[in-house]
C-alpha positions as CSV (number, residue, x, y, z in Angstrom):
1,X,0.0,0.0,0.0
2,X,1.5,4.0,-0.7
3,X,0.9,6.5,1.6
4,X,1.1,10.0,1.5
5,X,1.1,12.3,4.3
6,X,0.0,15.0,2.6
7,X,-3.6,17.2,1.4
8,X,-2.9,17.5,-1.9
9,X,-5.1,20.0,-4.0
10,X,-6.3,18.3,-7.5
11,X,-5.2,21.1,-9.3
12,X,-1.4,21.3,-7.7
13,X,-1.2,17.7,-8.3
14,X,-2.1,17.5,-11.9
15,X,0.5,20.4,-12.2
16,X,3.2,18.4,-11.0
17,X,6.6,18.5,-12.9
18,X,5.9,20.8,-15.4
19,X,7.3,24.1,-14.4
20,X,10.6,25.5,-14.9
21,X,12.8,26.2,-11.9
22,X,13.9,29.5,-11.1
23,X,15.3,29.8,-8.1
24,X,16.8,32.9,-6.7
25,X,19.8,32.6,-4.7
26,X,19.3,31.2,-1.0
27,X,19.9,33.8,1.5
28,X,19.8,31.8,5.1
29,X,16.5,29.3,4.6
30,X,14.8,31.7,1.9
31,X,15.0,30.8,-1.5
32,X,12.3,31.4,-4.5
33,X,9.7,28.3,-5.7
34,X,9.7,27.2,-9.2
35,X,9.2,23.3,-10.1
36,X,7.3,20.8,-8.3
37,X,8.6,16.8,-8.1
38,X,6.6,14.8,-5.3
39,X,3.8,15.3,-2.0
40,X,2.3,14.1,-0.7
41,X,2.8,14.0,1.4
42,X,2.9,15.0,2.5
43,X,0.1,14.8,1.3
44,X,-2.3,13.0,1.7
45,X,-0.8,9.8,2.1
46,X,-0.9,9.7,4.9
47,X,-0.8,11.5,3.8
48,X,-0.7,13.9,4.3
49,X,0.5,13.5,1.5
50,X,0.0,12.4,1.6
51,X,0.1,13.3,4.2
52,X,3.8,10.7,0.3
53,X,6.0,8.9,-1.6
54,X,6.0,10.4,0.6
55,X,1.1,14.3,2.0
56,X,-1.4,17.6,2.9
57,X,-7.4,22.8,3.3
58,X,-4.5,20.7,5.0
59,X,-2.0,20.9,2.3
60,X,-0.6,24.3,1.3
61,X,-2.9,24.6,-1.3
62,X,-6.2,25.4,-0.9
63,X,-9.7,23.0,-1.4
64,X,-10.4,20.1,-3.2
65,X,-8.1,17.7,-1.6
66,X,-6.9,14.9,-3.2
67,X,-4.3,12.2,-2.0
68,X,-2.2,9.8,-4.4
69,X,1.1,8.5,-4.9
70,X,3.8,10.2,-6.5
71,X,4.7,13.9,-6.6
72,X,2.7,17.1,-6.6
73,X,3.7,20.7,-8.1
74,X,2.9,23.9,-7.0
75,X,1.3,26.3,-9.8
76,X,3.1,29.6,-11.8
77,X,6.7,30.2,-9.8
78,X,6.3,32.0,-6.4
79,X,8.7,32.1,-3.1
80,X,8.1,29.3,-0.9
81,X,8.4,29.4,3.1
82,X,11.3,27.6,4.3
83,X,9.7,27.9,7.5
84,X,13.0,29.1,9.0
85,X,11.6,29.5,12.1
86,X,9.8,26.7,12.4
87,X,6.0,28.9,12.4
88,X,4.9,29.7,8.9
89,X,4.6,33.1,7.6
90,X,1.7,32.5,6.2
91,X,-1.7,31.6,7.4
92,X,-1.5,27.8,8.8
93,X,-3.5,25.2,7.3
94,X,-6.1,22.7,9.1
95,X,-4.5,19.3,10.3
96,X,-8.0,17.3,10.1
97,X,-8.2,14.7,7.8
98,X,-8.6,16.0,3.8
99,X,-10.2,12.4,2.9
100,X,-13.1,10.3,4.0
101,X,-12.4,7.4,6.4
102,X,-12.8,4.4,3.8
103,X,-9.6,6.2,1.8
104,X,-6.7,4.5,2.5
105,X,-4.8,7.4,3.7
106,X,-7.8,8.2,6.7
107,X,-5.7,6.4,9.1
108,X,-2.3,8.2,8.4
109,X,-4.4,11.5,8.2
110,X,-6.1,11.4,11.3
111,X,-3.4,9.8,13.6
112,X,-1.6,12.7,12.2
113,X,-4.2,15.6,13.3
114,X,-4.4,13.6,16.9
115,X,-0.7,13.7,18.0
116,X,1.1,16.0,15.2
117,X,-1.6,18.9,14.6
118,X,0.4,21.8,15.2
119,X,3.1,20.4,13.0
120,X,0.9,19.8,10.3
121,X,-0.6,23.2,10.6
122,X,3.0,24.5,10.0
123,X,3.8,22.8,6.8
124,X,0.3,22.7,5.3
125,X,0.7,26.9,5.4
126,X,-0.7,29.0,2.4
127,X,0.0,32.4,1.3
128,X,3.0,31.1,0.9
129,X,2.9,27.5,0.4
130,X,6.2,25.7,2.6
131,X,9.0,23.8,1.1
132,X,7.9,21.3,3.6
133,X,5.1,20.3,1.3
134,X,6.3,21.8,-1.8
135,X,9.8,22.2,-1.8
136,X,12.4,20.3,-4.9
137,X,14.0,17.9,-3.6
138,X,16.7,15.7,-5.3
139,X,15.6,12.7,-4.3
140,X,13.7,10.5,-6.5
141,X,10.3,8.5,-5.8
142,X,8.9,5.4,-7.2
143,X,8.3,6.9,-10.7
144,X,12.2,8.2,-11.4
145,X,10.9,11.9,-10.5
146,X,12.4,13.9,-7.8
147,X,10.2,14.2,-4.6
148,X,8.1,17.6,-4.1
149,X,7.8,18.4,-0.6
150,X,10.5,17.5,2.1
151,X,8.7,15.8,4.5
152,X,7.2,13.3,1.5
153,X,11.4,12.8,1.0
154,X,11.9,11.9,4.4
155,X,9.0,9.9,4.6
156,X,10.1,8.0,1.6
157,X,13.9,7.4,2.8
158,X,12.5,6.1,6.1
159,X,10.1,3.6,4.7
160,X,13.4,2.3,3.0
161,X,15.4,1.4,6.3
162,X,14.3,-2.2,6.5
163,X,11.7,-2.9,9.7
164,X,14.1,-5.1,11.6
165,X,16.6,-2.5,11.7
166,X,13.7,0.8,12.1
167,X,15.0,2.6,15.3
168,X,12.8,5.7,14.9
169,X,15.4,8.0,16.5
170,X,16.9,11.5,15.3
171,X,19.9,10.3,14.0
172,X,17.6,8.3,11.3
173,X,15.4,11.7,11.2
174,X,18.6,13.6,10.5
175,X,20.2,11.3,7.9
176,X,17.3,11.5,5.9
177,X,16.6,14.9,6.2
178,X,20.4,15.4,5.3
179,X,19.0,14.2,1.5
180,X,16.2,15.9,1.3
181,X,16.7,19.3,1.5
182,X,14.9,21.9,-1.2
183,X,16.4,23.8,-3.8
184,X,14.2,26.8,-2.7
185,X,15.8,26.5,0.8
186,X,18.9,24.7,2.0
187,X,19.7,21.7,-0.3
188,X,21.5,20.5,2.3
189,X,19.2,19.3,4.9
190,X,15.5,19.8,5.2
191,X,13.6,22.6,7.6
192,X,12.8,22.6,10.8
193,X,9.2,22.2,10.1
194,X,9.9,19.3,8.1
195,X,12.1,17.2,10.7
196,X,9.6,18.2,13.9
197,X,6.7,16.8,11.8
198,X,9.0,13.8,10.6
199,X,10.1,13.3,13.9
200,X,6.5,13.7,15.4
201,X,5.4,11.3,12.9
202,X,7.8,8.3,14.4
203,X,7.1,9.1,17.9
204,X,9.9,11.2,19.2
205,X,9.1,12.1,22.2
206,X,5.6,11.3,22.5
207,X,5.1,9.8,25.8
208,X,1.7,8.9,24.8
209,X,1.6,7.3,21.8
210,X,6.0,6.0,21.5
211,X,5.5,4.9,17.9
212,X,3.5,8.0,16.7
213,X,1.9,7.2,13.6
214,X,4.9,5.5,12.0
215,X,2.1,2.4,11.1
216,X,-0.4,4.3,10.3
217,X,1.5,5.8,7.6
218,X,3.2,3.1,6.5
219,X,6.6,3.9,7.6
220,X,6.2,0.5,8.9
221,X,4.8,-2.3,8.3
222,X,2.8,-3.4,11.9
């Protein structure tokens, strides 16, 4: 089964990969948007993105929510929020589920709004949209195109440490947000938003629920 984390508008996602990136040159975290790769995330897969290859109003994007598999792009060039601060500077998105409960990213979704809400709020920001959700990342997904959004690129390089060897701890955070950093932002590592939603996602420090949503969003398998 694919998840994505993130809320992924229909229009942004049928947009995907097919602009032109034109990126102005970083200055700190800020950077300009351009092309989209892969979401979902966040998006809703789990979405949120899709919640992903992987999310996710709960997306940076607006209505119509849609999840899926692969990547979503974000619409004519505009800056992105590299949420260098970790709050948006925009207005924060919703963190309840985008997708009825018999969708197979409900569970991902809504596990997500119960123990990561103010995380997803963060990257699921409009006006601008984040490089969390929307950001270019070099990494590619399933379909040999990069990942859009660097939580969906996180997601996607944790699903590939094997089960038996899943610690869910911030040096695995950290080495896979060392690959997915955005070309709007810091191509080195991804955000601060992205890793505290990542990490919230695994169960970093959640005393309540240790293992977060990490099988609800198929990060693995239960």
């Amino acid at each position: 089964m694919t998840y994505k984390l993130l809320w992924i508008p229909t229009t942004l996602f049928a947009s995907a990969l097919t602009l032109a990136v034109a990126c102005e040159p970083c200055e700190g975290d800020e950077c300009n948007f351009d092309d989209g790769g892969g979401a979902g995330g966040a998006d809703a897969s789990g979405g949120q993105g899709g919640s992903s290859t992987g999310g996710t109003t709960s997306s940076g994007g607006g209505s119509s929510p849609t999840g899926g598999v692969g990547g979503m792009g974000g619409g004519p060039a505009t800056a992105l929020d590299c949420l260098e601060s970790g709050d948006p500077a925009g207005t924060p998105g919703s963190c309840e589920p985008a997708v009825p409960e018999e969708d197979a990213n409900f569970a991902c979704q809504a596990c997500a709004a119960e123990y990561c809400c103010a995380e997803v709020e963060a990257c699921s920001a409009e006006d601008p949209l984040t490089a969390c959700y929307y950001g270019s990342t070099a990494r590619l997904g399933f379909d040999g195109e990069p990942i859009v959004g660097e939580l969906d690129c996180i997601l996607d390089c944790l699903r590939e440490i094997p089960d038996d060897e899943f610690v869910g701890d911030d040096f695995e955070i950290e080495t896979c947000a060392a690959e997915c950093g955005s070309a709007e932002c810091d191509e080195n590592s991804a955000g601060e938003a992205s890793v505290a939603l990542a990490s919230c996602l695994v169960g970093i420090d959640n005393e309540v629920a240790p293992a977060g949503c990490r099988f609800e969003c198929g990060i693995v398998e239960e």
